[in-house]
C-alpha positions as a Markdown table, in Angstrom:
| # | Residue | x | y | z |
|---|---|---|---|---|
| 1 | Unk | 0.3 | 94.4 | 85.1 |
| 2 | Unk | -2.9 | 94.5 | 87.4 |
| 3 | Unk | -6.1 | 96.4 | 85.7 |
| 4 | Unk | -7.5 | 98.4 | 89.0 |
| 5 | Unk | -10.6 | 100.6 | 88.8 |
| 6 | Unk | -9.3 | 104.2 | 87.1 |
| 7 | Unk | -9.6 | 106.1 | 90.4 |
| 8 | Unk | -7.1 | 104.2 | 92.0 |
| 9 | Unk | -4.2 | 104.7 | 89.6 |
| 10 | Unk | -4.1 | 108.5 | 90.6 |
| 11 | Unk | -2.2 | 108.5 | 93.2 |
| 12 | Unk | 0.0 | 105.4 | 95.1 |
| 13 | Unk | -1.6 | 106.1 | 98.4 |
| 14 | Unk | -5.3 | 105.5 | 96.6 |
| 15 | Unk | -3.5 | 102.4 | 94.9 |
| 16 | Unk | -2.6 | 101.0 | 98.0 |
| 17 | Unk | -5.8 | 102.1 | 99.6 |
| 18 | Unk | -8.0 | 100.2 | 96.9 |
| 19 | Unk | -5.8 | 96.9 | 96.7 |
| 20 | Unk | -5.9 | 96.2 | 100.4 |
| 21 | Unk | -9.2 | 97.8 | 101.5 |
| 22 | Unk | -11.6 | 99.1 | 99.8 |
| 23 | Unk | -15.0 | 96.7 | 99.1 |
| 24 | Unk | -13.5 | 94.1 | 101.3 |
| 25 | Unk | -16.2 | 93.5 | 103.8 |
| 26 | Unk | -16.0 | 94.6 | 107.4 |
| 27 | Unk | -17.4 | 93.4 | 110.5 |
| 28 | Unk | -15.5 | 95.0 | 113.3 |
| 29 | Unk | -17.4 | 97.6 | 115.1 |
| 30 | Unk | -14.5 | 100.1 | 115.5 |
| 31 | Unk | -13.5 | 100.0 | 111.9 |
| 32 | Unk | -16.5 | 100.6 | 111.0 |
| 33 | Unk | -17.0 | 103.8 | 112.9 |
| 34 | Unk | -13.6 | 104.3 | 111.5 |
| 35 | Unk | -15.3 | 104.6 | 108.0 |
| 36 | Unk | -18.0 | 106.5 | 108.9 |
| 37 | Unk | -15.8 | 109.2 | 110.2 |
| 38 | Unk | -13.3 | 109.5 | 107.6 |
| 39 | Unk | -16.6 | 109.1 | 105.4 |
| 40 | Unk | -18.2 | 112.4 | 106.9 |
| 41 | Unk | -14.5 | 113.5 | 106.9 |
| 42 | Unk | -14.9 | 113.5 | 103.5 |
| 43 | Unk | -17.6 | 115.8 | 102.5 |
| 44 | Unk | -17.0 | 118.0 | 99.9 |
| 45 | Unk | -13.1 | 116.9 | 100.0 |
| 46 | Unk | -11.5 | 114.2 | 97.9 |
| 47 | Unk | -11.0 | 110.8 | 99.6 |
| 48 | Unk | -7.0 | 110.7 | 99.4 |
| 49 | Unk | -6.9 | 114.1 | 101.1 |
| 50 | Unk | -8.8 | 112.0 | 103.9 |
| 51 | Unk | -6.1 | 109.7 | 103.4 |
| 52 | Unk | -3.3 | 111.2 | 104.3 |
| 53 | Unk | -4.8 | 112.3 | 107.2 |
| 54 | Unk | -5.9 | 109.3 | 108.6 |
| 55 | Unk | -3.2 | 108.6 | 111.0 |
| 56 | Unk | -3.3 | 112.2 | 112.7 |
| 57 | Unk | -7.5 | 110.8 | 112.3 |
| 58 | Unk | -6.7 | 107.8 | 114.5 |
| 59 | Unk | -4.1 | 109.8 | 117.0 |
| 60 | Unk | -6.5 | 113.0 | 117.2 |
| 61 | Unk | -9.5 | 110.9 | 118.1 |
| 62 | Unk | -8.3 | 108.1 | 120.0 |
| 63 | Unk | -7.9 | 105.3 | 117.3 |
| 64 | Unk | -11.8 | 105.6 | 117.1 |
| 65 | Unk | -12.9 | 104.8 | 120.3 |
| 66 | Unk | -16.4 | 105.5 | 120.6 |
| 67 | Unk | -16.5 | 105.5 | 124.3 |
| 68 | Unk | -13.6 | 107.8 | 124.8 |
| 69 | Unk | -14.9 | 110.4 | 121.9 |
| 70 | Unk | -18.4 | 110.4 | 123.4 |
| 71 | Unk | -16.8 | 111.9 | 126.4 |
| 72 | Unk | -15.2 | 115.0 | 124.2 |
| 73 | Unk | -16.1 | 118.3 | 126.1 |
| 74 | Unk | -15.3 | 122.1 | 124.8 |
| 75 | Unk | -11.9 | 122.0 | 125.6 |
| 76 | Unk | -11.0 | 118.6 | 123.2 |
| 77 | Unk | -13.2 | 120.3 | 120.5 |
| 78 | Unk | -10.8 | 123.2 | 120.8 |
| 79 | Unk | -7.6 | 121.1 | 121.0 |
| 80 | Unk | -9.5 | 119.3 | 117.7 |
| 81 | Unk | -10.3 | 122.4 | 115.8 |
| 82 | Unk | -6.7 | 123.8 | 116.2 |
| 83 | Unk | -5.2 | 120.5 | 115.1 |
| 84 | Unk | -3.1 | 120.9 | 111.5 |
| 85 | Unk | -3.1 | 117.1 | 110.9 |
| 86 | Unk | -7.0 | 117.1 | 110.7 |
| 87 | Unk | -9.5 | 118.6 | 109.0 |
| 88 | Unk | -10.4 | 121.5 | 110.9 |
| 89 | Unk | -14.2 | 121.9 | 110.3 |
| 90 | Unk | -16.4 | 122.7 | 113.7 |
| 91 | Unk | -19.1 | 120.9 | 112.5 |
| 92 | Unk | -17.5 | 117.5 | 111.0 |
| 93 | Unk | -15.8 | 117.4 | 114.6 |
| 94 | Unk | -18.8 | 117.9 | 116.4 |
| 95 | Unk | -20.7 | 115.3 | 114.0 |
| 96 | Unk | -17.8 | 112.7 | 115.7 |
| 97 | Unk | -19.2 | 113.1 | 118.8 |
| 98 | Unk | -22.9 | 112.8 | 117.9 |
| 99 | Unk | -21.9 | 109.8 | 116.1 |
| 100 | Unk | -20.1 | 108.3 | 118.8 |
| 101 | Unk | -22.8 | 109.0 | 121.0 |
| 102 | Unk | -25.7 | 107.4 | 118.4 |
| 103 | Unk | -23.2 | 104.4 | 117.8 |
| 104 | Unk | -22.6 | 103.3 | 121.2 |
| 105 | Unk | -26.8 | 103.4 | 121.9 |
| 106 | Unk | -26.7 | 101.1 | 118.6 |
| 107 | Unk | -24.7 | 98.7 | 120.5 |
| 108 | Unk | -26.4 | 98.9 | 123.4 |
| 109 | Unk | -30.2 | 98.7 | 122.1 |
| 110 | Unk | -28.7 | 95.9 | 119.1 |
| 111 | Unk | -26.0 | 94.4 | 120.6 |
| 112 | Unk | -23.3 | 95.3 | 118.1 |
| 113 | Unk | -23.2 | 98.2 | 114.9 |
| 114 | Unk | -22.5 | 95.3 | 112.8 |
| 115 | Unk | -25.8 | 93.6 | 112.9 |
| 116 | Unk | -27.5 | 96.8 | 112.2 |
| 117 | Unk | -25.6 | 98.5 | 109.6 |
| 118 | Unk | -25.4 | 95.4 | 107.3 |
| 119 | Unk | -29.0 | 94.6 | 107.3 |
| 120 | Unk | -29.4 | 97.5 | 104.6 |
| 121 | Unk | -28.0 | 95.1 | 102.3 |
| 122 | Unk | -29.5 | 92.0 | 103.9 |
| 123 | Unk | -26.2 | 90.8 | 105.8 |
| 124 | Unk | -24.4 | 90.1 | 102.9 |
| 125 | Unk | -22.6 | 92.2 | 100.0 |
| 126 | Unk | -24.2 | 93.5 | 97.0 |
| 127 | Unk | -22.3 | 92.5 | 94.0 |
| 128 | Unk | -22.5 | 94.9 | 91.7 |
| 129 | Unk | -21.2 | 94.5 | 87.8 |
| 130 | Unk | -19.9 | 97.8 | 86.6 |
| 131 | Unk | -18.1 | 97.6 | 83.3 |
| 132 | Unk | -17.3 | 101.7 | 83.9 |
| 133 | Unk | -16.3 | 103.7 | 86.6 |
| 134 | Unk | -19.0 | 106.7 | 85.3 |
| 135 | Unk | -21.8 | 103.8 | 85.8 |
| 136 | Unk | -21.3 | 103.5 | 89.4 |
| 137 | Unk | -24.0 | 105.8 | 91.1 |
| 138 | Unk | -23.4 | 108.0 | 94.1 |
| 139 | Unk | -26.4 | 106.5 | 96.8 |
| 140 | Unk | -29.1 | 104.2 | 95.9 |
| 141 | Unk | -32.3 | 103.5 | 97.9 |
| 142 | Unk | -30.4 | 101.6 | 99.8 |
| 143 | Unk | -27.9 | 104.0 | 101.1 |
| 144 | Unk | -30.8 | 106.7 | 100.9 |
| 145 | Unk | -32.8 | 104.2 | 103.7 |
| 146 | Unk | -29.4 | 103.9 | 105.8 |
| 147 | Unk | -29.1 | 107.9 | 105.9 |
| 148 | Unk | -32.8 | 108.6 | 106.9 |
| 149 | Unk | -32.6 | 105.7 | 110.2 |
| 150 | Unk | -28.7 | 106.8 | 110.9 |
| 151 | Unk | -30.2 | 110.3 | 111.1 |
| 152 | Unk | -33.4 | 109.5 | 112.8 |
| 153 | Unk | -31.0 | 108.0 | 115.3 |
| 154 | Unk | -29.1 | 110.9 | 115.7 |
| 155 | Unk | -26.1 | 110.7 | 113.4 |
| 156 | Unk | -24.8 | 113.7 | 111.8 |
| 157 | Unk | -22.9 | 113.7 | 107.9 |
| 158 | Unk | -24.5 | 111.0 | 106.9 |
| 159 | Unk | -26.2 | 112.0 | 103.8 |
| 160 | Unk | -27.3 | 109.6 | 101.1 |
| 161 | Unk | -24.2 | 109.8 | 99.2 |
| 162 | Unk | -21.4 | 109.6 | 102.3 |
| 163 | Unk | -23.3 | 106.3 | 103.2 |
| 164 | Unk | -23.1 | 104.9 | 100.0 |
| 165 | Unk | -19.4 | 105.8 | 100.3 |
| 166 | Unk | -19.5 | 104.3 | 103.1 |
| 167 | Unk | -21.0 | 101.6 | 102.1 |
| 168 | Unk | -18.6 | 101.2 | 99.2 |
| 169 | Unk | -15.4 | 101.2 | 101.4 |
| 170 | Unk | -16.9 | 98.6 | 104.1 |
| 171 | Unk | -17.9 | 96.0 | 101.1 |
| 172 | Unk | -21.3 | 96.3 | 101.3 |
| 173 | Unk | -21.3 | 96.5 | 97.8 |
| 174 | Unk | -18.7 | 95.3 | 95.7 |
| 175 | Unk | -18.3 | 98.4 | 93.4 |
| 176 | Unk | -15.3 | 97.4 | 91.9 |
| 177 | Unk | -15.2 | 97.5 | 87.7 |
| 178 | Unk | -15.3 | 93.7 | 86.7 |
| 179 | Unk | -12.0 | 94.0 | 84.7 |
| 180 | Unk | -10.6 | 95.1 | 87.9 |
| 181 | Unk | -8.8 | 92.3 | 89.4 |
| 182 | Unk | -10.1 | 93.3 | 93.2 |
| 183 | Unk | -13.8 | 92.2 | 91.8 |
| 184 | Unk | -13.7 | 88.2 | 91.6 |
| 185 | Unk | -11.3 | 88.6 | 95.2 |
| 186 | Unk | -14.2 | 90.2 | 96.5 |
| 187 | Unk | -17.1 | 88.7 | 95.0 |
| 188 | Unk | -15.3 | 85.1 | 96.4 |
């Protein structure tokens, strides 16, 4: 039997989510404005109600395209807001727009969202060494300096704590428990 971090064994959708996903590093753009959305998604919801929303997520806004969302006028925010298979929060939906808007000036100022996001870990994961789920923390100084440049930048939901949520999910750090068997695949 596989020893996963506690949170995972709740529920099989979070099982599946944390053995294929979670803290594996990404590097592709879109997914990681996928994350970022479901991140802000998130806020003040638990991460598998995000979950079983994320395909109605990837059909609602266009499987993440940037380009396509930064173009959302009144009329899609409407269609968005009286969507059942998303959350239905005027502000988060707005927030996906902003963000789109912010991201796309990312790549064009920096070439790619890549290079910029992971330089708040210095391009390469943090490997963290939890022996207990209660010792992870919910944002460091790290996440804390992501938030204030993604908001100077014009980003919306993107507190200290959703990045380092964020930040979790996309590997940046490799948050899982060492007796987890994900850790050593990720720290490799």
């Amino acid at each position: 039997m596989k020893i996963r971090c506690p949170w995972a064994e709740k529920d099989p959708l979070l099982m599946k989510y944390h053995d294929q996903e979670w803290g594996s590093p990404v590097h592709d753009d879109n997914l990681l404005f996928e994350f970022l959305v479901l991140e802000g998604a998130q806020a003040g919801l638990s991460w598998v109600t995000v979950l079983k929303k994320r395909e109605n997520y990837r059909e609602a806004f266009d499987n993440f395209d940037p380009a396509k969302i930064s173009r959302y006028n009144e009329e899609k925010i409407e269609e968005l807001m009286n969507n059942p298979g998303i959350i239905r929060n005027s502000r988060k939906i707005t927030s996906v727009i902003a963000n789109a808007k912010a991201f796309l000036k990312i790549q064009r100022d920096l070439g790619s969202f890549d290079k910029y996001i992971w330089q708040f870990v210095g391009e390469k994961p943090v490997q963290n060494k939890w022996k207990h789920a209660e010792d992870l923390p919910s944002f460091t100084a790290e996440s804390e300096n992501m938030s204030k440049d993604l908001k100077k930048r014009g980003f919306k939901f993107v507190g200290p704590t959703i990045c380092y949520a964020f930040m979790q999910a996309v590997g940046m750090v490799n948050d899982h428990v060492i007796d987890c068997f994900r850790y050593s695949e990720i720290e490799k």
